[in-house]
N, C-alpha and C positions, 0 to 999 in steps of 0.2 A: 484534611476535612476539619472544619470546626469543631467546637465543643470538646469533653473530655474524653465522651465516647458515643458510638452511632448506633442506633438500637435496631433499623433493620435499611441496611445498605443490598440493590442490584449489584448483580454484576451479570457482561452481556459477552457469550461466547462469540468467535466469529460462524459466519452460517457456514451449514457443510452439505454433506449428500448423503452420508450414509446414517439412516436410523436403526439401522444395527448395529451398529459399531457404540455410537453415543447411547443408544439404549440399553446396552448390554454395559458400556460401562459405568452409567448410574444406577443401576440395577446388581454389582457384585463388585465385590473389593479389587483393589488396582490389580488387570494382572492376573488374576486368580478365579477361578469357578464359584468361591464362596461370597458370600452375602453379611458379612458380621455386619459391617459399617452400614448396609441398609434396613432400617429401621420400619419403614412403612412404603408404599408402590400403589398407586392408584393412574389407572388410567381414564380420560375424559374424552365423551362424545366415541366411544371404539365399544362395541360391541363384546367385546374381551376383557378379561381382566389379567390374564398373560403377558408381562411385558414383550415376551419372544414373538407371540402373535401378531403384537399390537406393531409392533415393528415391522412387520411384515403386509400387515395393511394398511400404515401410513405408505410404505415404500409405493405398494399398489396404488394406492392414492397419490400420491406424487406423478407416478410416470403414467397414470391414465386419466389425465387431467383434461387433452382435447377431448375424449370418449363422454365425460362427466361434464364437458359445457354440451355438448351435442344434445346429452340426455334433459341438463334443465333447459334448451332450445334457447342457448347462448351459441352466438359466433365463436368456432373453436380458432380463435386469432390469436396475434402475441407470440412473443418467443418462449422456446419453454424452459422451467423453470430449472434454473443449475442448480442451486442450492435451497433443495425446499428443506432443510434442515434448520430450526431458530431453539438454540439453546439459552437459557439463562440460567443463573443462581437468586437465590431472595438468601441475602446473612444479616443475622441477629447479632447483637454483642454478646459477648461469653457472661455477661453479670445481667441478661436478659431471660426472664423464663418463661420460655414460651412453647405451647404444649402442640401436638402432631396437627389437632382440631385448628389452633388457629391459621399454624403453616399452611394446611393445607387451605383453609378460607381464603387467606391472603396470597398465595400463589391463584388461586380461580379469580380472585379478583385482581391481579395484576392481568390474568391473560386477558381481561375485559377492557383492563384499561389500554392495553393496546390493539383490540379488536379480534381477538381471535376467541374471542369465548366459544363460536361456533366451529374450533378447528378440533382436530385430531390432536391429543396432547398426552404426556406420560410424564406423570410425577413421583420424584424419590425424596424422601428426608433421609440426610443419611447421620448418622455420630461417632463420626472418625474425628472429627472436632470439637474446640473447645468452647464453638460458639454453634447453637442452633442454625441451620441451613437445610435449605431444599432446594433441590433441580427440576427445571421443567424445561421439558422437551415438545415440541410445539412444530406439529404442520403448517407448512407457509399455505400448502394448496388449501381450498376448501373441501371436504370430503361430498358436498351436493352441487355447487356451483362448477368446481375444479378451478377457479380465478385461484392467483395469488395473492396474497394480500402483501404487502411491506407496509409496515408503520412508517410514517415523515417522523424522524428523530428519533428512535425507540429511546436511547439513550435519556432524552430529556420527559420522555413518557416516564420512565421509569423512575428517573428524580422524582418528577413531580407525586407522582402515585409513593413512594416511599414517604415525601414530605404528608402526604395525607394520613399515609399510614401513622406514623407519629401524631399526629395532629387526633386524630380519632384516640390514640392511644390514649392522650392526656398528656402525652409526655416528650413533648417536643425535641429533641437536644442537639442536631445537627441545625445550628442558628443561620448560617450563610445559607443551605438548599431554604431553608425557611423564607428566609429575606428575601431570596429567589423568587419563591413563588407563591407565598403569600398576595393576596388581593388587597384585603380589606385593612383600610387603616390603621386603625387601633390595633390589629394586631402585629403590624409591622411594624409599627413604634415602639409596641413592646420586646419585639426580636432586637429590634439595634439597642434599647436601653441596654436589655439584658446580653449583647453581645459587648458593650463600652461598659458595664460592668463588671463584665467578664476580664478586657483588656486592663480593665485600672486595677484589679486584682491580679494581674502580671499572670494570670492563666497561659499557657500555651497556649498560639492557635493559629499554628504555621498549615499555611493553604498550601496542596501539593498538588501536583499533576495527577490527573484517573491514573493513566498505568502508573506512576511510581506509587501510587496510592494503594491499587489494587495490587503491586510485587510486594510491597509492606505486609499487605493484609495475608501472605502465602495466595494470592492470588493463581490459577493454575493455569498452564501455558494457552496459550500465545501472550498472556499477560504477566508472564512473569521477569525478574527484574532481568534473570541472564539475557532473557530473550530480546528485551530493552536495549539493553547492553552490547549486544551481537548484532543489532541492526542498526544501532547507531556508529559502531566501529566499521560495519560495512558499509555504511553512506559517505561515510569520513572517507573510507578508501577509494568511492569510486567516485567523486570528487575530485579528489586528486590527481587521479589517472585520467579523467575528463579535462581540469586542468591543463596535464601534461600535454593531452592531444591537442589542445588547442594552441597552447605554445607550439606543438613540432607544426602543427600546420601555418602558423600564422610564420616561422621561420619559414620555411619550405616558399609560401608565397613571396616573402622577400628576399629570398635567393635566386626566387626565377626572376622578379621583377628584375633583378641586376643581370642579369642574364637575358633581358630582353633590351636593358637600356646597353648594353655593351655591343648588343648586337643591331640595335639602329644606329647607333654610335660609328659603327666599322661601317652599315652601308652609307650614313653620310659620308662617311671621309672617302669612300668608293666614289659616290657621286660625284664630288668635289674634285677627285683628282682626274677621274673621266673630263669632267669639262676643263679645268687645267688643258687637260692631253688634247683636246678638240681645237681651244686658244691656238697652242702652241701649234701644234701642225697647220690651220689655216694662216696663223703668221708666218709660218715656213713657206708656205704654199706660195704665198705670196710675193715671198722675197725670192725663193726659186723659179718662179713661173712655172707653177703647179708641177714640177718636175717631179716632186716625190709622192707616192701611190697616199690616199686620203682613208681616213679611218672609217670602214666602212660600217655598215647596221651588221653585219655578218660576223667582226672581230668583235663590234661590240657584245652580241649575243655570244661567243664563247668566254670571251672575259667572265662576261654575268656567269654564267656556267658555273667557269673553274674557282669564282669567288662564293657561288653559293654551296659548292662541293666543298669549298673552303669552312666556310659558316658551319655547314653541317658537321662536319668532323669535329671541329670545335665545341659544337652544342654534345654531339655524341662523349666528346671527353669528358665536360664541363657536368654533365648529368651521374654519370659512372662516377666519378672525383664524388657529388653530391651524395651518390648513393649508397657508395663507399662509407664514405663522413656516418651517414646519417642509420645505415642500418644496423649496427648495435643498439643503439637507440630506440627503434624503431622495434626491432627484438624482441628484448627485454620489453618494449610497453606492452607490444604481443602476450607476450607471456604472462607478466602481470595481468592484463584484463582475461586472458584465458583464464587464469586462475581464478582471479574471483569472481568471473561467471561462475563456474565448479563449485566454488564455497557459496555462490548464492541459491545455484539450485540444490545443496546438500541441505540450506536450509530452508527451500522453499519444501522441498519431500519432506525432511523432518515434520515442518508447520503443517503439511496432509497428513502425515502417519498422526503427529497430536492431536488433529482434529478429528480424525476418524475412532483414533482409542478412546478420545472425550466424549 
């Protein structure tokens, strides 16, 4: 990211199902029954003020979603919702002071800015850290219509609403989301000045990828860097083994093609020496006066037989020989991809149990 430091960066869970699981775990310290690290808990548009309740009537809101278009005399259509669960964080910098009043202002106006202001939502500030941060937890369903709603881009929603956030602040300091999304001229001419003065002052201002950005920052999983790191070692691998498969298969077809040229190969020279044999006896015939018995359709039809009885043994050997050659190979690639199938759904469960604790 730009600048020396970022006064209030999103960051965006993946969506899940369970709003007890993520509720309860913004709501009490990792792991544990207690609540040190949460600080304040406000919940929006719920009727409650019980995070445990409120969980339980967003859940109810979730899965009675066709009931709740029925009631505002919407078509209950569409498929229904897997993951009406949308988490995010709002983080401050650590040399940023900023009090519960405004977290909580600028977390209700982020869920505005992506449209859920009229949703079911549960917010924590928590300070287990050394940088101000709040959680919001947020109904995709609506609690009167039952529609879902998804934001187009949340991701860039949420840039742009942090670049504003600074921009209200007065205190701009994340200059590239700026340059981003800034409109109006004059003021974008003063981000690049201020950013090529920034440069000719030999500042740092190495631009990183979101996730290695957000493992940087202790980002918490699915974004963290191990995580990163574990699914780019498994892409590596199964690549490889896709690789492989297409070499064995791409051998495999050029062994049979040889195995088919060898075997139109033998029935030419069949053919060939049949008529040879046809020549010869009709010249015989000839010079004998027809004395000798003539190659009938009947010898020829067992010929053809015992030559294609012939071919077939041959293919029979020729395949076995192949399969022989070829199944260690073929084993081990077995194995290998059983395997990390196995390590890929170890981590796809891990990536459910993280998202449900989250």
């Amino acid at each position: 990211m730009a600048g020396d430091k970022d006064p209030m960066n999103p960051a965006v869970a993946r969506k899940g199902k369970s709003f007890k699981g993520v509720i309860a775990y913004i709501t009490h310290d990792v792991g544990e029954n207690s609540a040190e690290r949460v600080e304040y808990v406000e919940a929006i548009n719920l009727r409650t003020s019980d995070p445990e309740k409120a969980a339980k009537v967003m859940a109810w809101t979730a899965t009675h979603a066709e009931l709740l278009k029925q009631a505002a005399g919407m078509p209950a259509t569409g498929r229904k919702t897997e993951n009406p669960v949308y988490h995010y964080s709002l983080n401050w910098d650590g040399s940023e002071q900023v009090d519960n009043q405004e977290m909580i202002a600028t977390a209700k106006a982020s869920l505005e800015a992506l449209g859920y202001q009229e949703h079911e939502a549960v917010l924590a500030i928590h300070n287990d850290k050394e940088h101000a941060h709040i959680h919001v937890v947020v109904n995709r369903v609506h609690p009167e219509t039952g529609k879902t709603h998804n934001p187009d881009n949340d991701q860039r929603i949420l840039q742009r609403f942090a670049y504003q956030h600074e921009k209200q602040r007065g205190h701009v300091v994340c200059l590239d989301r700026a340059i981003k999304y800034e409109k109006d001229p004059q003021l974008l001419a003063q981000y690049k000045a201020r950013r090529e003065a920034e440069l000719s002052e030999g500042k740092s201002r190495d631009s990183k990828p979101r996730p290695q950005w957000e493992a940087e920052k202790d980002a918490e999983y699915p974004l963290s860097q191990s995580y990163q790191d574990i699914k780019q070692t498994f892409k590596v691998r199964v690549d490889e083994l896709a690789k492989q498969g297409r070499e064995a298969a791409q051998r495999r077809a050029a062994e049979w093609d040889t195995l088919k040229k060898k075997q139109a190969q033998d029935l030419g020279n069949f053919r060939e020496k049949k008529n040879q044999s046809h020549k010869v006896r009709r010249a015989f015939a000839k010079t004998r006066g027809n004395t000798e018995q003539k190659y009938t359709w009947q010898q020829y039809k067992r010929d053809r037989n015992t030559l294609k009885k012939q071919h077939g043994k041959a293919s029979q050997e020729l395949k076995a020989q192949l399969k022989a050659k070829n199944q260690p190979a073929i084993d081990k690639l077995k194995t290998e991809q059983k395997n990390q199938w196995r390590q890929f759904f170890r981590i796809e469960r891990a990536a459910a149990r993280g998202q449900q604790e989250s």
